[in-house]
Backbone as numpy.savetxt, mean C-alpha at the origin, in Angstrom:
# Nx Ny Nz CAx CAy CAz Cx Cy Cz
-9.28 -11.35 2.72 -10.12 -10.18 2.72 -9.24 -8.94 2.72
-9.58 -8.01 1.69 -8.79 -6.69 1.80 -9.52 -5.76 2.51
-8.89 -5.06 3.57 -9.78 -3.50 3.97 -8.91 -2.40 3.08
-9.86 -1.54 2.35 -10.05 -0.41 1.94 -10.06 0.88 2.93
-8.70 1.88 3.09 -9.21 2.81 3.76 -8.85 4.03 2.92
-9.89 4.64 2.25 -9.34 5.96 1.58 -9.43 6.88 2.60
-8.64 7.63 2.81 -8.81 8.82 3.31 -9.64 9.98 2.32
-8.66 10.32 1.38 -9.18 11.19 0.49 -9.47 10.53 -0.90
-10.51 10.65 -1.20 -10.45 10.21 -2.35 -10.22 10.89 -3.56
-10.53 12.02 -3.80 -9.67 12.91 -5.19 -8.39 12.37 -5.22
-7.58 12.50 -3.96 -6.24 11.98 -3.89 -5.71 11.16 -4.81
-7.05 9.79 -4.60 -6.99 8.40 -5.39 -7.26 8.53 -6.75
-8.15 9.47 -7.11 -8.01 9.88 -8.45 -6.94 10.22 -9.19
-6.89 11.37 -8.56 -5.78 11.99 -9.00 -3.96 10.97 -9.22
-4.31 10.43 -8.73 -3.06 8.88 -8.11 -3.44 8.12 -9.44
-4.83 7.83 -9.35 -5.06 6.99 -11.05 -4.86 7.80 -12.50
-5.09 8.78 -12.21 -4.93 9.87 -13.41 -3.42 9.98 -13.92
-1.97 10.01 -12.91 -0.87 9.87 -13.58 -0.38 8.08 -13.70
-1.23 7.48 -12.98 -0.77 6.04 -13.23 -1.00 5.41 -14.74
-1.79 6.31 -15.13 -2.87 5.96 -16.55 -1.68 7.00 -17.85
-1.04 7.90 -16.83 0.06 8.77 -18.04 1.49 8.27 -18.43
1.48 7.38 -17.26 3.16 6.61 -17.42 3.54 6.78 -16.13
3.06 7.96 -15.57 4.38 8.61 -14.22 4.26 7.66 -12.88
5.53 7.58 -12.21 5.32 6.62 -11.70 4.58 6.89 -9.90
3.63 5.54 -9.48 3.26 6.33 -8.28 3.82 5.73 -7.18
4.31 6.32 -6.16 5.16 5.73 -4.63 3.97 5.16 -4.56
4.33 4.13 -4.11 3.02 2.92 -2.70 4.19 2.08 -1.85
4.29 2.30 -0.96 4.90 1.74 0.06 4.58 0.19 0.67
4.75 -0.86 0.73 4.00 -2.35 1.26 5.29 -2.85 1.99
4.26 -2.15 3.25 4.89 -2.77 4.89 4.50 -4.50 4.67
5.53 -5.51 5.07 5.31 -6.24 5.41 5.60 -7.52 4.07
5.20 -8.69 4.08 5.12 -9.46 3.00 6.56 -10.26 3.40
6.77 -11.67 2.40 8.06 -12.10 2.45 8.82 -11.99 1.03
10.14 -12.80 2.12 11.54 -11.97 1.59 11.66 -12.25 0.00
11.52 -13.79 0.01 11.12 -14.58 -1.63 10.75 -14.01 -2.27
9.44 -13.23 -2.06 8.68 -12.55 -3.15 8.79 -11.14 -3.68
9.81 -10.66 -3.01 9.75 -9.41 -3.36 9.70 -9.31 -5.01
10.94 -9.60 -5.35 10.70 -9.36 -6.66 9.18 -9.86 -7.65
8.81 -10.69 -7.11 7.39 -10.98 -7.87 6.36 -9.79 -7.72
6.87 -9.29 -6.27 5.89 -7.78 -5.77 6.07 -6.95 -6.77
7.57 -6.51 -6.78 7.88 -5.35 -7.88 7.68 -5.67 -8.90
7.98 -6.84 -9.88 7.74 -6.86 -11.07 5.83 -7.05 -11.44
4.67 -6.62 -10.87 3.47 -6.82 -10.40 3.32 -5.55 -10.70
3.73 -5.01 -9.86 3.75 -3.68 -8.99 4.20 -2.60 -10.87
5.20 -3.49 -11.39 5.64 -1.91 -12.62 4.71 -2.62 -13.70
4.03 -3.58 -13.76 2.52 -3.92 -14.39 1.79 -2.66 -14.22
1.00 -2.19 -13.63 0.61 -1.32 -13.27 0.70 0.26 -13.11
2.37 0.62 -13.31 3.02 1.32 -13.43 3.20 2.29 -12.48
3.46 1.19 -11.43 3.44 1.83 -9.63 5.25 1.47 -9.42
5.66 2.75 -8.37 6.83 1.81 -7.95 7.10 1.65 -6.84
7.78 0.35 -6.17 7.20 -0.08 -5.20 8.25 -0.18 -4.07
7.33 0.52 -3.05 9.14 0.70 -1.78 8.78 -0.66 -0.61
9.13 -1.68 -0.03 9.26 -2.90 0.28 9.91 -2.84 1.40
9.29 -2.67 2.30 9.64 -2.77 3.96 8.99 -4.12 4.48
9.56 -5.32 4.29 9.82 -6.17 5.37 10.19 -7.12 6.59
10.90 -6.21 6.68 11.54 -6.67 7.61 11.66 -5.62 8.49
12.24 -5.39 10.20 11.74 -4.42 10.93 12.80 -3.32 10.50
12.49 -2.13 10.44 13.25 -0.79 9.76 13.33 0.45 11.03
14.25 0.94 10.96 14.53 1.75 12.07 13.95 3.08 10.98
13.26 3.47 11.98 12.56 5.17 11.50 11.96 4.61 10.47
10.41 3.64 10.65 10.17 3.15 9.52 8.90 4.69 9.05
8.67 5.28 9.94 7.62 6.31 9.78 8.13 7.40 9.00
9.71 7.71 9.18 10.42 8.85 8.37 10.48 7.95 6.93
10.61 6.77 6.76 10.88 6.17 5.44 9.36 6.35 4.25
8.11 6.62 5.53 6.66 6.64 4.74 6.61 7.99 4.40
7.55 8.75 4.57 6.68 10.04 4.05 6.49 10.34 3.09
7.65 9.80 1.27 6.98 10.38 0.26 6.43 9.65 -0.51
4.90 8.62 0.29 4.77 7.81 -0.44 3.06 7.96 -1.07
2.67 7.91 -1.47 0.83 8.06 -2.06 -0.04 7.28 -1.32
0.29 6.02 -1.05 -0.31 5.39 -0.29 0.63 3.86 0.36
0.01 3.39 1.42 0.56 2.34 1.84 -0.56 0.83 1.87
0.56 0.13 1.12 -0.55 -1.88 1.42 0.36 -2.22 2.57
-0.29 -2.84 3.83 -0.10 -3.34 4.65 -0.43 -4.58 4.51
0.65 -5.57 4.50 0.22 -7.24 4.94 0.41 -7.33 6.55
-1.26 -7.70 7.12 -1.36 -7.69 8.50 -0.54 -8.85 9.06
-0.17 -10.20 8.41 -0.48 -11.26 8.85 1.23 -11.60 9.16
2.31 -10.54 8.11 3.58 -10.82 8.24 4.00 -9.56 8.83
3.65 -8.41 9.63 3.93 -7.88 10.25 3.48 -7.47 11.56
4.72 -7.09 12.58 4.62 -6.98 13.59 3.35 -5.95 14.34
2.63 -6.08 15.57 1.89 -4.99 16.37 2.22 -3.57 16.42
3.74 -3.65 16.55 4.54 -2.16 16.56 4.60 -1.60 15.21
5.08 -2.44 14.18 4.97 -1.62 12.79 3.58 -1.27 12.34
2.57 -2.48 12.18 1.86 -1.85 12.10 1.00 -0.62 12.47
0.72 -0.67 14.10 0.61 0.91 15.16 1.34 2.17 14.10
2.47 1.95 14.08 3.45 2.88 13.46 2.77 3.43 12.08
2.99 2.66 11.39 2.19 2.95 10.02 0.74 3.32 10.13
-0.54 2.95 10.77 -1.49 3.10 10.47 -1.34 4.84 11.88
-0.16 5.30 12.60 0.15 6.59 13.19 0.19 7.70 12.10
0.96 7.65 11.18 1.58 8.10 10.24 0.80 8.24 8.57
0.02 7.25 8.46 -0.74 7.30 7.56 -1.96 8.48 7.65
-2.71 8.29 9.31 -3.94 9.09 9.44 -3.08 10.60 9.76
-2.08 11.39 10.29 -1.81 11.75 10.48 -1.33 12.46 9.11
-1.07 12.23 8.18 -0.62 12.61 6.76 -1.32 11.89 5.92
-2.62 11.61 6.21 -4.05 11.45 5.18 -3.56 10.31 3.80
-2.28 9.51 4.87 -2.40 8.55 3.08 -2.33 7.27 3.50
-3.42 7.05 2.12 -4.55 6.07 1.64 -3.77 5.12 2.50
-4.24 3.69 3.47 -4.09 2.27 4.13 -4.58 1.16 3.28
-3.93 0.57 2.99 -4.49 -0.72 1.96 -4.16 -1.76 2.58
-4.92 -2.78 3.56 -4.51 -3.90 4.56 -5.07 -5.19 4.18
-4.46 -6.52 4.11 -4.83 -7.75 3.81 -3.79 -8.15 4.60
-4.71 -9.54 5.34 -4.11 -10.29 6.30 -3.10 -11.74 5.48
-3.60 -11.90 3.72 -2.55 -12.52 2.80 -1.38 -11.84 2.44
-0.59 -11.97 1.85 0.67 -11.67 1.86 0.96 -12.13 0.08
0.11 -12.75 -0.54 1.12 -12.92 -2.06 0.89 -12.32 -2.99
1.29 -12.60 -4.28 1.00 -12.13 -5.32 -0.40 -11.75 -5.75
-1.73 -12.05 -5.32 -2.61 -11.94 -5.84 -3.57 -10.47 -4.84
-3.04 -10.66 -3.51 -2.99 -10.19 -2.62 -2.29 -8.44 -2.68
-1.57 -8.23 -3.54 -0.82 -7.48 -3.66 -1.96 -6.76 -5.08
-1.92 -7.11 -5.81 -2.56 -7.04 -7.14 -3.95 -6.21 -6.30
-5.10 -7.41 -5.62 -6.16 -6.50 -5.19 -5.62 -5.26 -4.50
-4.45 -5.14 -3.97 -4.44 -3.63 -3.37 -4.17 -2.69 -3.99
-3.34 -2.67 -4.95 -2.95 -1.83 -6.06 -4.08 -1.53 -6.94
-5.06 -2.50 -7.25 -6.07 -1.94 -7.90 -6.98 -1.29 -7.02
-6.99 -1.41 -5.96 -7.96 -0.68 -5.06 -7.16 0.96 -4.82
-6.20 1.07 -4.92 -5.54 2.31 -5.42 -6.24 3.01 -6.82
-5.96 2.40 -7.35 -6.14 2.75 -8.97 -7.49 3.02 -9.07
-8.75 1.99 -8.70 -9.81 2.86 -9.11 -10.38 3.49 -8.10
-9.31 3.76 -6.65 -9.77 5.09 -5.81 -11.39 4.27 -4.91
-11.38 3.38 -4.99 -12.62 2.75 -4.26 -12.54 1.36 -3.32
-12.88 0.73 -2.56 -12.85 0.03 -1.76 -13.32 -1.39 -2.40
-14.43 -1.28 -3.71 -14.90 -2.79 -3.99 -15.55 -3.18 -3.27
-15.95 -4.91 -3.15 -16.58 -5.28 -2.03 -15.91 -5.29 -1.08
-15.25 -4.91 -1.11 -14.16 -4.78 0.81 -15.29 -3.64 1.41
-15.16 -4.14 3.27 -15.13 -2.98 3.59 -14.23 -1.73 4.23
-14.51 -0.86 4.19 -13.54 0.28 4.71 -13.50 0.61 6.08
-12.21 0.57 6.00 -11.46 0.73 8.03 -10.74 1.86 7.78
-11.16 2.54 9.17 -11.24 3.44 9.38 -9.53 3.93 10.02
């Protein structure tokens, strides 16, 4: 199950509007394993997102979120503290939370498109 949290949604528009021109958009994905990264990123420039990959625990992981559009959180491979951290930092600087308790490739895909068309789907939205 994915939760959807837009904060702003023009934001998300506006986020789909240069994803659709070429330019590339920060999304940040706390969490996930080490194996897959590259299957993440090469997913991830499908789409024509580029993708910053924090999993493992990161010192000043909140200074590392700041220039990012939005963040996917995998609940299920990260810690109580990172997550706290991130979902601090996100509401606090209004950007978009994209959370699934899976962790793979397909998992990754629904969050990025839930970026892209700026809407939640049948997910519901957390707050």
């Amino acid at each position: 199950m994915t939760l959807c949290w837009n904060g702003e949604i023009e934001r998300l528009w506006h986020l789909v509007s240069e994803a659709q021109r070429g330019w590339g958009v920060r999304i940040a994905l706390v969490g996930g394993i080490d194996r897959l990264q590259r299957h993440y990123r090469k997913e991830a420039a499908k789409l024509g997102v580029e993708l910053r990959i924090f999993n493992r625990s990161e010192v000043d992981l909140p200074a590392k979120l700041g220039s990012t559009e939005a963040v996917v959180l995998f609940t299920g491979q990260v810690s109580h503290r990172a997550r706290s951290q991130v979902m601090g930092v996100a509401l606090s600087r209004s950007i978009p939370v994209f959370q699934s308790h899976n962790c793979g490739i397909c998992a990754l895909r629904n969050c990025l498109n839930c970026v892209r068309v700026g809407k939640s789907g049948d997910s519901s939205a957390a707050a």
